[in-house]
C-alpha angles and dihedrals in degrees: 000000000000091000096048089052097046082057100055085039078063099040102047096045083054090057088045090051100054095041087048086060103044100044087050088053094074089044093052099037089057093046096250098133142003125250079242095047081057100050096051089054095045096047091041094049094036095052086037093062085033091066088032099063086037102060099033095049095031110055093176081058090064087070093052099039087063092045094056083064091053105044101070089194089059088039086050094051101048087050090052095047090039094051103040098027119044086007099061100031087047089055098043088049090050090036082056094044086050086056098040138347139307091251091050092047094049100050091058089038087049084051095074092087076065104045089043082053094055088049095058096049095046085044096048089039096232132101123258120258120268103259096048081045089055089039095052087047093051086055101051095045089047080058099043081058101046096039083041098057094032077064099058103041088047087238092117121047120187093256080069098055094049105042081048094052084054093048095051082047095048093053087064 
């Protein structure tokens, strides 16, 4: 059963993700709000509902809820991780959608497993193996070909690559 439901728990958030992206792209594309404006809804309603769902169907996490206030290390570090993490790769991924398009945006965003890939081999010192490395290949062709024929078209300009290629590193 736990596994059924962590399924649907994935399937689901996908389908919100990319809804979530293509819905900001029209309010972006007419100026009504910011990729930052965006960000600051969707993480305040998000962690609001987040809290919300904890403390009403887990009654031990009301305890805890209240605890995270008062201890100013775990308060530090959810600030730190909020702000440079979600904070920074949100904002790159809308940022990318408001120079380009949603599609564009989530395939550079859909690009961090590979990066983190690169990462751990340099970091392990050892090549991938061959079919990560095909993989990884596939992808970056997939994107040469994307980012090639976005230039040519005028669809992608460079502000979209590299707000895309953040936010792929910020996912990590």
């Amino acid at each position: 059963m736990k596994r059924l439901v962590g399924t649907l728990c994935g399937i689901i958030s996908a389908a919100l993700f990319g809804l979530g992206g293509i819905l900001a792209q029209p309010l972006l594309s007419e100026q009504v709000l910011t990729p930052q404006q965006i960000v600051l809804l969707r993480l305040l309603i998000g962690g609001a509902m987040l809290l919300l769902y904890r403390n009403l169907f887990f009654k031990q996490a009301r305890k805890s809820t209240k605890k995270i206030w008062t201890h100013w290390r775990i308060l530090t570090r959810i600030m730190i991780y909020g702000i440079a993490g979600l904070c920074t790769a949100q904002i790159a991924f809308f940022s990318a959608i408001n120079y380009s398009n949603a599609a564009v945006a989530t395939v550079f965003q859909s690009t961090s497993p590979f990066i983190l890939l690169v990462f751990t081999a340099l970091k392990a010192k050892r090549l991938p193996s061959l079919l990560a490395g095909m993989s990884l290949i596939s992808a970056l062709m997939g994107i040469w070909l994307i980012v090639e024929s976005g230039f040519k078209t005028g669809l992608i300009k460079p502000e979209a690559i590299i707000f895309g290629l953040i936010a792929a590193i910020g996912v990590i």
